[in-house]
N, C-alpha and C positions, 0 to 999 in steps of 0.2 A: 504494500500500500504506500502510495505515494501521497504526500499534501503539498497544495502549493498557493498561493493566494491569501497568503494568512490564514490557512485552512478552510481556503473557501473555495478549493477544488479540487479532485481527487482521481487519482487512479488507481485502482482497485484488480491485483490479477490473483487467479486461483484455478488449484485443478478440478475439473469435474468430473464424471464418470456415469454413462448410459451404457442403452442398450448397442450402441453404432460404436461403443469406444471409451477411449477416455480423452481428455483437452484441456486446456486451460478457457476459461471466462476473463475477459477482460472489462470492464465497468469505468468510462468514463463522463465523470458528471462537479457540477457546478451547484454551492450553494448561493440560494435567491431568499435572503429572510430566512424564513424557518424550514423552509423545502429544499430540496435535490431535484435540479433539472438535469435529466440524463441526455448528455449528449452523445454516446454511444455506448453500447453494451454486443460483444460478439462472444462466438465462441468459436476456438479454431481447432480441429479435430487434424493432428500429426499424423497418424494412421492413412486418412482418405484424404490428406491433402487438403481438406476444403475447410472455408470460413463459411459459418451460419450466422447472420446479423438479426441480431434481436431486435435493436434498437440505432436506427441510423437516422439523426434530425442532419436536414438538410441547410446551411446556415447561406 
């Protein structure tokens, strides 16, 4: 986990693990007041090569 913005932004990576594999999650999001606006969230599965985007805001 990363902070940066006077902690008012954050990068977040961790491993996960399904039924297609295992991967890391990546979480990247901005606090606004008292909320988390997520500016992206994926997951990249090593095994099949491929990135799954959960969450892609288009700026």
């Amino acid at each position: 986990m990363q902070y940066s913005n006077d902690y008012d932004s954050i990068d977040i990576s961790f491993r996960v693990k399904g039924s297609k594999g295992k991967g890391r999650m990546r979480i990247f999001a901005d606090k606004y007041k008292n909320s988390w606006d997520y500016k992206e969230v994926v997951i990249g599965i090593k095994k099949l090569k491929k990135t799954i985007i959960i969450i892609e805001r288009k700026e």
